[in-house]
Structures are given as structure tokens and as C-alpha cells.
N, C-alpha and C positions, 0 to 999 in steps of 0.2 A: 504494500500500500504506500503511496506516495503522500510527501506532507502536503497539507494545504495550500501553502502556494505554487506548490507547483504541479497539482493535481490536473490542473484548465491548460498547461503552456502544453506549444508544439513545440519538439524541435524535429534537425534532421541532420543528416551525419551526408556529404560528398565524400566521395572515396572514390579511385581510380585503382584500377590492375590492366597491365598490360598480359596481352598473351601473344602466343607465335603458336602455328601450325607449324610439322615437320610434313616432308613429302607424303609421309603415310596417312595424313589426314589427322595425327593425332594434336590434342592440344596440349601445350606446356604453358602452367603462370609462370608468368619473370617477375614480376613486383607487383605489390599492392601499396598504394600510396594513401594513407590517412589525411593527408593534409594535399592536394591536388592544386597543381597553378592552372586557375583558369585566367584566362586572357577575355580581356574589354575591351576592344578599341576605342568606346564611347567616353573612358574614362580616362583624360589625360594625365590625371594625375598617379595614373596605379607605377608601379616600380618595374620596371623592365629587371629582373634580380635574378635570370636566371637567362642561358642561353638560348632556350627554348622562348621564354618571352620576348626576348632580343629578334629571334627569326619571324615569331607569328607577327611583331612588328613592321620589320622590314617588310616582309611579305603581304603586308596587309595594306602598309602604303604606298606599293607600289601597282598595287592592283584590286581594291576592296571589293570588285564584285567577282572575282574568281577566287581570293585567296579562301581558305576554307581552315580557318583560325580562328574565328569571332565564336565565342563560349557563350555570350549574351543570351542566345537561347538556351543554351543547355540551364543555363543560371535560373532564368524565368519561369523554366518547365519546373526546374525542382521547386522550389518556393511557390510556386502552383501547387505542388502534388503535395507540400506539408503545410499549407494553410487551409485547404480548400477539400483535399483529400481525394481528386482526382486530378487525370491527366490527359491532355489531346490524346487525339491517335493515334497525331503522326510525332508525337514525343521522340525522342531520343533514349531516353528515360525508361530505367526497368525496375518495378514497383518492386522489391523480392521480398520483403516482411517489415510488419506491422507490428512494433511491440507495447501490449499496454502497460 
């Protein structure tokens, strides 16, 4: 049982894992990342702090309507799916458990 105040809040956990297929179709995790860098281009003050946000950078102002960097939706879907409790259809986004 949870205390009183925080009986009503929502929260939601972002988390990232990379995988790789081998020839044989099978799958291997390489990492799961608790703390995930999502990229904004909307936001000029976020921190470019990593080289990955360095490239989605580059790549996004040299070409915003092909670069394929901008997280702003993945971002909205989630905050969608924990305030509200559902999610488009065409989500990005995989609902996998509900803990009360």
C-alpha cells in the first residue's frame, strides 16, 4: 500500500536496450540504458553532452525533414501513455506492464 501522497501520482520510467540480430535470425541484448539521451531539436537550450547528440545535431540541421533524430514524439507518446493511460496507434511506444 502506498502512502497518501502519493497514492493519486503517475509516474513513468524511459528506458532504452539496444539489440543486434546474428545471420541466424537470433536476437542478442547489448545494453539497456536507464537513463536514455533523447534529442529535441525544439529545445535550444538542451546540452549537446554526448556524441550521439552532437551527430543527431549536425544531422538534423543540415537537413530537418529527412534527418530521422527528432525524439519529440517518442517524448509526447510517452507522457501521453502515463497521464492519460492510452496511446495512438501509430505510437512508437510499447505499453509492456502496469504496476499498481
Amino acid at each position: 500500500e502506498l502512502p497518501p501522497l502519493l497514492e493519486n501520482r503517475i509516474q513513468f520510467e524511459v528506458m532504452s536496450a539496444d539489440w543486434m540480430l546474428d545471420e541466424d535470425g537470433r536476437v542478442y541484448l547489448i545494453e539497456c540504458n536507464a537513463t536514455p539521451v533523447l534529442y529535441d531539436p525544439q529545445n535550444p537550450k538542451q546540452r549537446l553532452s554526448t556524441p550521439g547528440l552532437r551527430l543527431y545535431d549536425r544531422l538534423y540541421k543540415q537537413d530537418p525533414d529527412t534527418a530521422v533524430v527528432d525524439d519529440t514524439d517518442l517524448i509526447r507518446d510517452a507522457i501521453q501513455l502515463a497521464l492519460e493511460g492510452s496511446q495512438k496507434k501509430t505510437t512508437l511506444w510499447k505499453h509492456l506492464i502496469t504496476i499498481p
